[in-house]
C-alpha positions, 0 to 999 in steps of 0.5 A: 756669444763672442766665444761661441762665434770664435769656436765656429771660426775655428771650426770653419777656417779655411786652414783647418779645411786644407789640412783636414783634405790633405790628412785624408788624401793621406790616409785614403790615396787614390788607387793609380793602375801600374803601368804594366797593367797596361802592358799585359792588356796590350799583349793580350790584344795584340795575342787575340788578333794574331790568333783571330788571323791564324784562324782565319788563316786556317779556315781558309786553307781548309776551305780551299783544300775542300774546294780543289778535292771537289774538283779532283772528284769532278774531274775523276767522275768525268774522266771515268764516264769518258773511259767507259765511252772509249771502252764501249767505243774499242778505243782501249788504250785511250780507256786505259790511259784515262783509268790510270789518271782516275786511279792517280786523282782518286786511288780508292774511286769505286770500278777504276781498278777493276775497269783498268784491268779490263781495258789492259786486257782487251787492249793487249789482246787488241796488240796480239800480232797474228803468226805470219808465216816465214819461209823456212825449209822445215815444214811448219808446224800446224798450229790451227788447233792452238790458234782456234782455241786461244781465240775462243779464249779472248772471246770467253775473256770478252764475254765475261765467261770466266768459267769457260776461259779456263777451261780453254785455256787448260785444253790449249795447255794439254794441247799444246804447252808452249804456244804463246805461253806469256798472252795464255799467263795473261788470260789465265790471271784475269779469268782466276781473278774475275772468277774468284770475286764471282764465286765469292760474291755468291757465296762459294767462299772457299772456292772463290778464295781458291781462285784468287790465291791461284791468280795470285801466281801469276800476277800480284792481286789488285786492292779490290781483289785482296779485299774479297779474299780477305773478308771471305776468310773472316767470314770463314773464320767467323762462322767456325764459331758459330754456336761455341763462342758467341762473344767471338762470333758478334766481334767478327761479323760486327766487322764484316757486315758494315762492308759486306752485309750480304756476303754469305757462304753455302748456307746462304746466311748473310753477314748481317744476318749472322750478326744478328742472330749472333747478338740474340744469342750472345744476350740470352748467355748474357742473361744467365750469367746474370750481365743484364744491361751487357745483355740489353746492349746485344739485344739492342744491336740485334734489332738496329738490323730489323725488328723481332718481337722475341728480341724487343722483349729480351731486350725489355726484360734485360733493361728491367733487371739491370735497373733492379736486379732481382734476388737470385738467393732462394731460400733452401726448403727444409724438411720436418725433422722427422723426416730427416730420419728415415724409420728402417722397415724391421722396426729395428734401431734407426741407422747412425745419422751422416754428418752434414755439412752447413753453410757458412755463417748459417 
């Protein structure tokens, strides 16, 4: 007993208990984070926040950038709603300085460019001083034929008569060439140009881009004008295809009818009708060539303008054989091989067999 007692005391003595302690925390330390742990998370916090402020920041600026453009556009759309008052109103030259500041708020503000030419029109036509006569001792020349003419001029140009302005003004110059031959410039440019975005717009393409390219002598085109002439020469170009190159022919038009869906030419096709007839059939030579899900995408394209019932089956049939594409190997028919031989009508010997040629690997 007392042996055993003393063992316990040994096991269980408080010496034995710290030692046992201090050996474990020897060989299982406690695991202390290094200091520039901290650091890094520090930074990363302090990172996040500048970014969370510049973003903000940002978000701000956009916001404002938003607000004041509505504003400009309010303020275009009220300045153009009150130079069209001053226009109706006679007040030309107020019109025009009002239209000017639209064109500098909004440059690409739809009618602002076209009702500044007009509102210089009529206001210079306004400032035209009448020929006072002066006393000379010459007698002066009779020019009431010229004066008469050029009024119905500016009365045509009023009435938005382009056609019959040129034509007056091409009287005045057989008439008299030289009578105030910088207002007739001034006349002729605006009657070609108004002319020319007419004909165009009804589908006489190749007169109308005549017109505007004979404007252009007199004065350089506005943006609008430019833009006229430049899509009637695409739909020009893009119709000379037509039938020869249809991959060509869906490329142009799928530029020229999101703008100008119904522009047209003499047949009196529009763009988008063109382009839709076009995909047609640029899918059917798709489908020969065997690119049958290219096939689809056209046949798609066509009915995005309206529905036809041909095309949606196309289109239903090109998507089948894109996902399984069917075997266009057919087996060759082969004829018995006495009919290879053909028996010569005399009964005599049969005539030497032409070699011929077998596939390869067959």
């Amino acid at each position: 007993m007392t042996d055993k007692a003393t063992i316990n005391d040994k096991i269980h003595s408080p010496a034995d208990s710290r030692a046992e302690v201090e050996e474990q925390a020897e060989t299982n330390p406690r695991k202390r984070i290094p200091f520039w742990v901290f650091l890094v998370g520090v930074v990363f916090l302090l990172a996040g926040a500048a970014i969370g402020v510049f973003l903000g920041y940002r978000a701000g600026i956009e916001l404002r950038k938003q607000a004041q453009q509505s504003q400009v556009i309010m303020e275009a759309t009220y300045q153009f709603q009150l130079g069209l008052v001053d226009l109706e109103s006679g007040r030309y030259e107020t019109a025009r300085k009002r239209f000017e500041y639209v064109i500098s708020l909004q440059p690409d503000f739809p009618a602002a460019a076209e009702k500044l030419v007009e509102a210089n029109m009529l206001y210079s036509l306004a400032l035209t001083p009448t020929a006072a006569p002066t006393p000379t001792l010459e007698p002066t020349p009779d020019l009431r034929g010229e004066e008469e003419i050029f009024n119905q001029i500016a009365q045509h140009l009023a009435n938005k008569e382009w056609g019959q302005a040129i034509e007056a003004i091409q009287r005045l110059r057989d008439k008299n060439v030289n009578y105030r031959s910088v207002d007739v410039d001034g006349m002729y440019y605006i009657a070609l140009r108004f002319l020319g975005i007419e004909n165009v717009s009804r589908g006489e393409l190749e007169v109308g881009i005549y017109n505007l390219t004979l404007a252009e002598r007199f004065a350089p085109l506005d943006v609008e004008a430019q833009n006229y002439r430049n899509w009637a020469r695409m739909y020009l170009s893009a119709a000379s295809f037509w039938g020869a190159d249809w991959a060509r022919v869906v490329r142009y038009f799928a530029d020229i009818y999101p703008s100008l869906p119904n522009l047209r030419d003499a047949s009196g096709m529009t763009a988008v009708e063109r382009y839709r007839v076009a995909s047609i059939r640029y899918g059917d030579q798709l489908m020969t060539q065997g690119l049958y899900c290219d096939a689809e995408l056209q046949y798609r394209n066509a009915l995005t303008i309206r529905p036809d019932p041909t095309a949606e089956s196309a289109a239903a049939q090109a998507a089948e054989y894109c996902a399984n594409p069917p075997n266009q190997e057919e087996p060759e028919e082969t004829l018995p091989p006495e009919d290879l031989t053909p028996t010569p009508p005399d009964g005599g010997e049969p005539p030497l067999e032409t070699p011929t040629e077998t596939p390869s690997g067959g």
